[in-house]
C-alpha positions as CSV (number, residue, x, y, z in Angstrom):
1,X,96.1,74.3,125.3
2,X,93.2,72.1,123.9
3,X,91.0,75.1,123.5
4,X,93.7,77.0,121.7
5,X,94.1,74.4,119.6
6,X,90.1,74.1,118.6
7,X,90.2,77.8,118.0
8,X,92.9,77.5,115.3
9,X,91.3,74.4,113.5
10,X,87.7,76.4,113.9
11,X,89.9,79.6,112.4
12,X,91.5,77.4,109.7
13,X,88.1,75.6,108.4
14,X,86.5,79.0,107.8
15,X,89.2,81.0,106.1
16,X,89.4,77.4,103.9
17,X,85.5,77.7,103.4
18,X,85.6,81.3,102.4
19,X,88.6,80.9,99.9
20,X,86.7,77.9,98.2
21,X,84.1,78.8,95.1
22,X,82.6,76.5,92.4
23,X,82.8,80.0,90.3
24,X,84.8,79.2,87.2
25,X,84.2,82.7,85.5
26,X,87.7,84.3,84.2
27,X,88.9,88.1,85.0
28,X,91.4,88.3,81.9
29,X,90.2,90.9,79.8
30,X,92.7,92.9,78.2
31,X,93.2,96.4,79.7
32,X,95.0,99.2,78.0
33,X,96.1,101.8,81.3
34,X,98.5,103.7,79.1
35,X,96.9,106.7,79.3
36,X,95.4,106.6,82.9
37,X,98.0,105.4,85.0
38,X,101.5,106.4,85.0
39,X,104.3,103.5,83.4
40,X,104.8,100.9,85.4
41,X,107.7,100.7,87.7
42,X,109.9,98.0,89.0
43,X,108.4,96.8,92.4
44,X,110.8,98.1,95.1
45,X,109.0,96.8,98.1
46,X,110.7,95.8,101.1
47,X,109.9,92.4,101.7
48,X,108.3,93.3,105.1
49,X,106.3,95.7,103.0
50,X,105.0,92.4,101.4
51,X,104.7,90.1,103.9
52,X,102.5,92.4,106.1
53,X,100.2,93.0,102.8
54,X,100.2,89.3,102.5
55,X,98.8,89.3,105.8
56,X,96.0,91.8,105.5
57,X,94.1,89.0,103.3
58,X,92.5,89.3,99.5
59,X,90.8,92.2,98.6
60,X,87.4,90.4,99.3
61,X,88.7,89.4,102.9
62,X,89.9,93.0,103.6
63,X,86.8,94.2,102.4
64,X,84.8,91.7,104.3
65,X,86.7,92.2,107.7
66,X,86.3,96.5,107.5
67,X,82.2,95.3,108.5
68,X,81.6,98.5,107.0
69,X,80.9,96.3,103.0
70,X,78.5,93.8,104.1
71,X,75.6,94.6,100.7
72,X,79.0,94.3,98.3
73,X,80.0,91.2,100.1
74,X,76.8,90.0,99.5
75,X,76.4,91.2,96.2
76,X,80.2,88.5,95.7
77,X,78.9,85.9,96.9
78,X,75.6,86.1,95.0
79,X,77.6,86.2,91.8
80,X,80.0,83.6,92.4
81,X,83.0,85.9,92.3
82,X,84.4,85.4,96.0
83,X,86.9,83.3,94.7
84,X,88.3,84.6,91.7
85,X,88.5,87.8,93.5
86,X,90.1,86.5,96.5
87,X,92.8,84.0,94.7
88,X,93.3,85.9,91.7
89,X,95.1,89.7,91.0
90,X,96.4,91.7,91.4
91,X,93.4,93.9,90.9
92,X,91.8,97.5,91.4
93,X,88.8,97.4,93.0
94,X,86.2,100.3,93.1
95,X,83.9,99.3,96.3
96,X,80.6,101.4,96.6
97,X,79.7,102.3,100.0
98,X,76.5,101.3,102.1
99,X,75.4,104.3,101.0
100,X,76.0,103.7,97.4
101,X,74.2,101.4,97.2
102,X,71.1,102.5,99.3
103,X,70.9,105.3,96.7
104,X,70.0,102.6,94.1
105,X,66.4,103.0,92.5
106,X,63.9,101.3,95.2
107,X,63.6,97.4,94.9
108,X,66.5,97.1,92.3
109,X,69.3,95.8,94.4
110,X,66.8,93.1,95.7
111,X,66.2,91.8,91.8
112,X,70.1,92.2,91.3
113,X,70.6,90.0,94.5
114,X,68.2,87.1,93.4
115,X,69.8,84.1,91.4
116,X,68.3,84.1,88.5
117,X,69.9,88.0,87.8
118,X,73.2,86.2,88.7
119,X,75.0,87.2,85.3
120,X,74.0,90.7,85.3
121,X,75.3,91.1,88.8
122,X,79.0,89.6,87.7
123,X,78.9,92.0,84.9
124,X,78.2,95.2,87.2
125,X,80.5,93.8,89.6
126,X,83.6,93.5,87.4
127,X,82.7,96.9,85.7
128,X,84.3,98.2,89.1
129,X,87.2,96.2,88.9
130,X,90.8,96.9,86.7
131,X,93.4,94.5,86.5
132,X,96.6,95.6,88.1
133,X,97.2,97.0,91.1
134,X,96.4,101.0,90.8
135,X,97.2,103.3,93.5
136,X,95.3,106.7,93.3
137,X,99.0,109.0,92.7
138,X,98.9,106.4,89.7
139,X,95.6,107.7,88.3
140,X,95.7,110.1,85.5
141,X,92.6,111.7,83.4
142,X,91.6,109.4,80.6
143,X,89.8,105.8,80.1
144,X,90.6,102.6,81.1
145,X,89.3,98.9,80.3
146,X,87.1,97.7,83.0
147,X,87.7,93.6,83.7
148,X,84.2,93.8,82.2
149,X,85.1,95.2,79.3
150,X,83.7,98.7,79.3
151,X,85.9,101.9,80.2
152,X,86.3,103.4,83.1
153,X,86.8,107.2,82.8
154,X,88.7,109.1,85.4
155,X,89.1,112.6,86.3
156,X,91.6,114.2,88.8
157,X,90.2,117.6,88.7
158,X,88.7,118.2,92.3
159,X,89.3,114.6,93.3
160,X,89.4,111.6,91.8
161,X,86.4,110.9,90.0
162,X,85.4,107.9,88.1
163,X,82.8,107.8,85.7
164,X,80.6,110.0,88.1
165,X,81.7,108.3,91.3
166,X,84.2,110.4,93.2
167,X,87.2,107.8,95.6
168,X,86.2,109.2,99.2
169,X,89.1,106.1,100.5
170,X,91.5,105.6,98.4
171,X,94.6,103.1,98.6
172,X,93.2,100.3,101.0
173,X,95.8,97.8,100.7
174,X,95.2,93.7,100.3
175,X,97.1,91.2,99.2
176,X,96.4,90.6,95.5
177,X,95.4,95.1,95.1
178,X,93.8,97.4,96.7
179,X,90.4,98.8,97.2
180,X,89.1,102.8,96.6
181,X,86.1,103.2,98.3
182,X,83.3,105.0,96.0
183,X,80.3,106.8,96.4
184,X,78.2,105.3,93.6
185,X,77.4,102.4,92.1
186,X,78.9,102.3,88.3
187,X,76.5,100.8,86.1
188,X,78.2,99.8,82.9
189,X,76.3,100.9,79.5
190,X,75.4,97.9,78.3
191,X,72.6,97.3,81.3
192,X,69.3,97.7,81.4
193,X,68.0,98.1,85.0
194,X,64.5,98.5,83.6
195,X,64.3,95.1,81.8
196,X,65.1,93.2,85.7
């Protein structure tokens, strides 16, 4: 009994840990999804639906628990966005793979990783992030406002592309969205990878 009961105060400090950030930066750009998602509907989920959602954790929990996102985990954490991500939504998020991000030029996820390039990682970071919650059958060809403010363009022909990343997983359900896994890493226009 006593050891249960250490187990769940050990479980209860670190989920408290990992939901606390000093990060005050704000996710409320406006997005206009008119013409890349279809109208939005009146939520008809069954409250068991919900509730086991709820349980699944934030999108940066969710993320973090698959093991298979530990350099975008990282790449959160580094730019103060952990909480605001994992208290905050609902979002869309668009979450390179390992792989994505191996395919980087040589040496620039390192710079992107160290604190003084904190601002530029935030800013590629929410350039693969849309507010709402945005299931793939919801997609339709067009552009849509990035929480960074840059568009997003999407393409269903062959799969769902955006920009030039094609969804390989889509619709991983969390709490507060859902995650479509991506082959790329989406570098929004305004950033110069050279100048790091």
């Amino acid at each position: 009994m006593k050891s249960k009961l250490i187990a769940v105060l050990a479980a209860t400090s670190v989920l408290a840990l990992g939901a606390c950030s000093s990060d005050n930066t704000e996710m409320t750009p406006e997005t206009t999804m008119a013409t890349t998602v279809a109208p939005a509907t009146t939520d008809t989920t069954a409250p068991e639906t919900t509730a086991a959602a709820a349980a699944l954790g934030s999108v940066v929990e969710v993320a973090a628990a698959s093991g298979s996102f530990s350099t975008l985990i990282a790449a959160i954490q580094v730019s103060g966005l952990a909480g605001t991500l994992s208290e905050g939504g609902p979002f869309t998020v668009f979450a390179p793979s390992e792989e994505a991000f191996a395919a980087l030029p040589a040496g620039l996820l390192e710079k992107l990783l160290k604190p003084e390039n904190k601002a530029v990682l935030a800013q590629i970071l929410t350039y693969h992030v849309v507010s709402g919650k945005v299931l793939s059958s919801d997609v339709k060809d067009g552009a849509v406002a990035s929480v960074e403010g840059s568009e997003l363009t999407f393409s269903t022909t062959g799969g769902i592309m955006v920009n030039d990343a094609k969804i390989t997983t889509p619709d991983v359900p969390a709490s507060n969205g859902v995650i479509h896994v991506i082959d790329k890493v989406l570098l929004p226009a305004g950033i110069d990878i050279a100048a790091l």
